[in-house]
C-alpha positions in Angstrom: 10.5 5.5 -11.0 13.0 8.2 -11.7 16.5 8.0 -13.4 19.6 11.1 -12.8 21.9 10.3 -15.0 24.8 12.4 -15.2 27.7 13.6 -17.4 30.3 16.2 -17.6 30.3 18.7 -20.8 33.7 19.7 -22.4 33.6 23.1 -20.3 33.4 21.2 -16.9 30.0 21.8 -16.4 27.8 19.2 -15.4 24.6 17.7 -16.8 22.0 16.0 -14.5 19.6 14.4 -17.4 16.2 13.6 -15.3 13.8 10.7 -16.6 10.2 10.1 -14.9 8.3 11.2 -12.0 9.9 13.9 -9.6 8.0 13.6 -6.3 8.0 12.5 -2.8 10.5 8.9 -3.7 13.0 10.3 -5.2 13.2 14.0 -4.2 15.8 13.7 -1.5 18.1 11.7 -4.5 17.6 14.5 -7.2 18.9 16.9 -4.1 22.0 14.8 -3.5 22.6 14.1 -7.1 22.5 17.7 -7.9 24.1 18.8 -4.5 27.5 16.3 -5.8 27.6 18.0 -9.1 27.4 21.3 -7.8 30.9 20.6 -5.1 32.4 19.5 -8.4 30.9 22.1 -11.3 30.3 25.9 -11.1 27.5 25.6 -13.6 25.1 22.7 -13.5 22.6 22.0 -15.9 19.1 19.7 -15.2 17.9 18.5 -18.0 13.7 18.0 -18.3 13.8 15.9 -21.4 12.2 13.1 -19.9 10.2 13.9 -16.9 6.9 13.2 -17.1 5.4 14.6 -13.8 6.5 17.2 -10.9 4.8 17.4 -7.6 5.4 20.1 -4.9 8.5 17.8 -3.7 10.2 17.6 -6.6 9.5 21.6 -6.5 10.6 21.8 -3.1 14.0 19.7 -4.0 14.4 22.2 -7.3 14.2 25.3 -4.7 16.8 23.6 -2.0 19.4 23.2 -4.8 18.8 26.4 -6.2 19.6 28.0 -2.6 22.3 26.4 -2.6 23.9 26.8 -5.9 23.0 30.7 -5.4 25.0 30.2 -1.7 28.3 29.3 -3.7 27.9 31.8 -6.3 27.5 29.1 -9.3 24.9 28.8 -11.8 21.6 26.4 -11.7 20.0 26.3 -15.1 16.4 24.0 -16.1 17.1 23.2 -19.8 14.0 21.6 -22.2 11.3 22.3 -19.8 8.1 20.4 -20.2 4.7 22.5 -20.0 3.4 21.0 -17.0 6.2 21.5 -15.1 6.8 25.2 -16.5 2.9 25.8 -15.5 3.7 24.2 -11.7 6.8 26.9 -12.0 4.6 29.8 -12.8 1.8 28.7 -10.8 3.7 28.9 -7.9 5.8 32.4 -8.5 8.9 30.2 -9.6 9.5 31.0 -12.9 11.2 33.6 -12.7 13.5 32.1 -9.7 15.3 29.9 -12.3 17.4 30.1 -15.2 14.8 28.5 -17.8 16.3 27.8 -21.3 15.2 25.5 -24.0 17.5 22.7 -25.6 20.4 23.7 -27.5 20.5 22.1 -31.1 
């Protein structure tokens, strides 16, 4: 089971933290979740603090809201990365289609 939780930073930005498994159950509600935060933020942020697994879904999701947020001219970043789902990125010739940063202190 998968948790979005998300929050607004002092800049306006949003913040979509994401807890668990990212596949086939919950890809279409990480799309929406980030799809509302992108009509309301020109920067969103997904944090990858707590997910535990990726599959190709959850990929799939990641690239639908990226085309989007690059449609509207905002910014999609992946902050705190995990190494399994940075090795499914460059597995698949993703990496370098997403801004990719690590936590900020």
């Amino acid at each position: 089971m998968a948790t979005f939780t998300e929050s607004t930073r002092a800049d306006g930005g949003c913040v979509v933290r994401l807890e668990g498994e990212i596949d086939l159950a919950v890809a279409d509600e990480l799309a929406r979740v980030v799809l509302g935060c992108l009509d309301r933020a020109d920067d969103v942020e997904l944090d990858f603090g707590g997910v535990t697994f990726i599959d190709s879904s959850g990929l799939g999701a990641l690239v639908r809201v990226r085309n989007e947020a690059t449609r509207q001219g905002k910014t999609l970043s992946l902050v705190d990365v995990g190494r399994p789902t940075l090795r499914l990125l460059e597995i698949t010739g993703l990496q370098e289609a997403f801004d990719i940063r690590p936590r900020e202190s």
